[in-house]
N, C-alpha and C positions, 0 to 999 in steps of 0.2 A: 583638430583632433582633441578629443578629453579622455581623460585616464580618469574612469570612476574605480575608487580603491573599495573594499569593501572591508571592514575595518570589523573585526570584530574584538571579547576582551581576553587582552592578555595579560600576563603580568609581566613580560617584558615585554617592551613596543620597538621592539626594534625593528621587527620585520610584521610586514603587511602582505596579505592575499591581496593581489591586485588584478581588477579585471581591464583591460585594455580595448576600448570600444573604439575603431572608426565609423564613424558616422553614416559612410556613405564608399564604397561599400559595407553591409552589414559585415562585420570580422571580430572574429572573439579570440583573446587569445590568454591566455594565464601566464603572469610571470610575478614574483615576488621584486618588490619593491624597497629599501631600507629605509629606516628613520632618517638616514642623513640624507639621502637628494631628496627627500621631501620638504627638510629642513633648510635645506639649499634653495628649493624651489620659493618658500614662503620669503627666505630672506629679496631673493632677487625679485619679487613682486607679483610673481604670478598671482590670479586669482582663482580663489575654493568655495565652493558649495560643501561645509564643514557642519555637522553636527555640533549642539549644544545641549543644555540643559533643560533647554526651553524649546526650540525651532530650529531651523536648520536657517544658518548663517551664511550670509556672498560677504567672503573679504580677503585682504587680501592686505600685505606690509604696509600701515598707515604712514612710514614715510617716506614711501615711493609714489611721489604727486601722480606721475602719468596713470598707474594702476588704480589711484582712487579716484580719476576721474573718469578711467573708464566703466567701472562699476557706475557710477553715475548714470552714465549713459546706456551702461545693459538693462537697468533697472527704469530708462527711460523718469529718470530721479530729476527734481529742479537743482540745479548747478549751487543753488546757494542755501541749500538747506541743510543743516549739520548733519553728519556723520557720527555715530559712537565707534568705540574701539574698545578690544580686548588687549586689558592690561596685562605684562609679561610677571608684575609680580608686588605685592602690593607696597612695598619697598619704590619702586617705578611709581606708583601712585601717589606715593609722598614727598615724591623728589619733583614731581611737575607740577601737581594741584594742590588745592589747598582742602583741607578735610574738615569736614562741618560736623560731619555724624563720626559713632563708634561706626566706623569700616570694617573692625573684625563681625559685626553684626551680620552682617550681608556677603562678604566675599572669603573665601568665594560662594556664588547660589544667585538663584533664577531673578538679580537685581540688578539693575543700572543706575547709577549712583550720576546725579549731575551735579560737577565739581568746579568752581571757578579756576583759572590759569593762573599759574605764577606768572609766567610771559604770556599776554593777551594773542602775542601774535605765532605762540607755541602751535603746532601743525597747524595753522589757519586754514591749509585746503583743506581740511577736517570736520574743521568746524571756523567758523567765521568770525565767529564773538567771543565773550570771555569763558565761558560756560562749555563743558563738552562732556559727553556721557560716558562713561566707564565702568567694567563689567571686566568679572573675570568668573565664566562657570562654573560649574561643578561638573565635570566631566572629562574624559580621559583624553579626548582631544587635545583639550585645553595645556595640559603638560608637555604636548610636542610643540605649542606656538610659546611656551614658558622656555622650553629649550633652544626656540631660535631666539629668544632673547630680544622680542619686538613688539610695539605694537602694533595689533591686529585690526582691521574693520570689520565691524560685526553689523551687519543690516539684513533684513529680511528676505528670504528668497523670493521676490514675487515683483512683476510690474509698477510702476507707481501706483497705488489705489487700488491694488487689487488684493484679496487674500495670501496670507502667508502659508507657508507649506509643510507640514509635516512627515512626508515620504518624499522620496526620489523623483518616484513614475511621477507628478502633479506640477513638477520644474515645469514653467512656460518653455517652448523650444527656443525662443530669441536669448534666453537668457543662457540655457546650455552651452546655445552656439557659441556664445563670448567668454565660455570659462576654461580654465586651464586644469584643474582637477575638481574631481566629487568626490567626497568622500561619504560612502553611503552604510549609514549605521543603524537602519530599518526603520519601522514606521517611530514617531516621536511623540508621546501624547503630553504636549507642555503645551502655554500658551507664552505669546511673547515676554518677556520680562518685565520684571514690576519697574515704576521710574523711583527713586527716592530723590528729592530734594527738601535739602535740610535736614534730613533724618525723618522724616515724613514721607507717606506714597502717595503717589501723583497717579490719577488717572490719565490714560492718554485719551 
């Protein structure tokens, strides 16, 4: 089962229009959803097809190892290739990484910042080396994974090697099938995030 929420703006986020899809059979049903068991749900590791700034993101509590290595495998991902994550708050960024560039430059907004580890072995199933990518969007999303107080995996919604996705309806179905909510906040006309290293951008 997936609960695709559909999220529109409010200026309090407490409560969501939420649409409740099973799959099979086809069933629709409406029911409001609150900020806190969604906040609940992120803590305990489920995984989301979440809007950003830029593309619509799969991720899911980066320090819940089983959850990030199932995205791995819905994304049909190689097992040792790094993972980025959305910071809960840029305070969190300075207390784990080490910061090279002006970071109020960039965060939050449509940039992933690759930061060396204080602990080389800090999330390791994350990321494997010393280096690990870091992003906190501009977008309202962003504020409820700020209030579970975690950090986030932010990766691409799409197969290995295939196009990323900017609406809903374009989710691969292997990928649907493996997620726990969507949060669906219409089409997104961004392109994936810029890399900065060193204060400098990286093509990918």
């Amino acid at each position: 089962m997936v609960r695709y929420l559909i999220l529109r703006r409010f200026d309090n986020l407490s409560n969501f229009l939420t649409i409740q899809i099973l799959l099979s059979p086809h069933f629709l049903r409406l029911f409001m959803e609150d900020k806190e068991k969604l906040i609940r749900s992120m803590q305990k590791g489920k995984i989301f097809i979440y809007p950003t700034d830029t593309i619509y993101g799969i991720g899911c509590n980066a320090e819940n190892k089983a959850a990030v290595e199932k995205i791995k495998e819905i994304k049909e991902r190689d097992a040792a290739r790094p993972l980025s994550l959305i910071a809960p708050s840029i305070g969190w960024i300075k207390e784990h990484l080490i910061i090279d560039c002006e970071i109020d430059k960039y965060l939050p907004g449509p940039y992933t910042l690759l930061l060396k580890k204080k602990d080389p072995k800090f999330l390791s199933h994350v990321s494997g080396n010393e280096m690990i990518g870091v992003r906190i969007p501009d977008h309202e999303f962003t504020k409820i994974i700020q209030e579970a107080n975690i950090p986030f995996i932010t990766t691409s919604v799409n197969l290995a090697g295939e196009p990323f996705i900017t609406k809903i309806s374009d989710t691969p179905p292997e990928i649907l099938e493996g997620v726990d909510h969507v949060i669906d906040y219409g089409e997104l006309n961004g392109k994936p995030s810029t890399f900065i290293v060193g204060g400098k951008e990286v093509k990918r």
